[in-house]
C-alpha positions as CSV (number, residue, x, y, z in Angstrom):
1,X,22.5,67.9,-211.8
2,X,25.8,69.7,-212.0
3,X,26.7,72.0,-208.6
4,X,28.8,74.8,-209.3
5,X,31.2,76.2,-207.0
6,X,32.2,79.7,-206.6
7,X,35.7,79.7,-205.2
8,X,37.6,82.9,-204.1
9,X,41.1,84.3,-205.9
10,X,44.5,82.9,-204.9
11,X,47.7,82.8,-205.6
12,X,49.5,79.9,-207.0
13,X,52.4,78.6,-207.4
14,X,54.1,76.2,-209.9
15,X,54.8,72.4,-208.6
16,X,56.0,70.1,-211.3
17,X,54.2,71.9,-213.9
18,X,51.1,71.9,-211.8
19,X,49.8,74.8,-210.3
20,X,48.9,74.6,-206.8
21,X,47.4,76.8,-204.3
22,X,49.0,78.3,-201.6
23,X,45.6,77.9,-199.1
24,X,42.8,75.9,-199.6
25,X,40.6,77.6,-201.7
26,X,37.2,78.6,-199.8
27,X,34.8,77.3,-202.4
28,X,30.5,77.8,-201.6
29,X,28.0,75.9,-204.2
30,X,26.0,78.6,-205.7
């Protein structure tokens, strides 16, 4: 079983090519 996550927009910003958020992202299992 594969649970999938709904996670709210956010801005990101770039770290060593990575893109990282600025908050943790509030993520619910739908």
């Amino acid at each position: 079983m594969t649970k999938k996550k709904y996670c709210k927009k956010q801005k990101f910003f770039n770290v060593g090519g990575r893109l990282q958020p600025l908050r943790t992202p509030l993520c619910r299992d739908l």
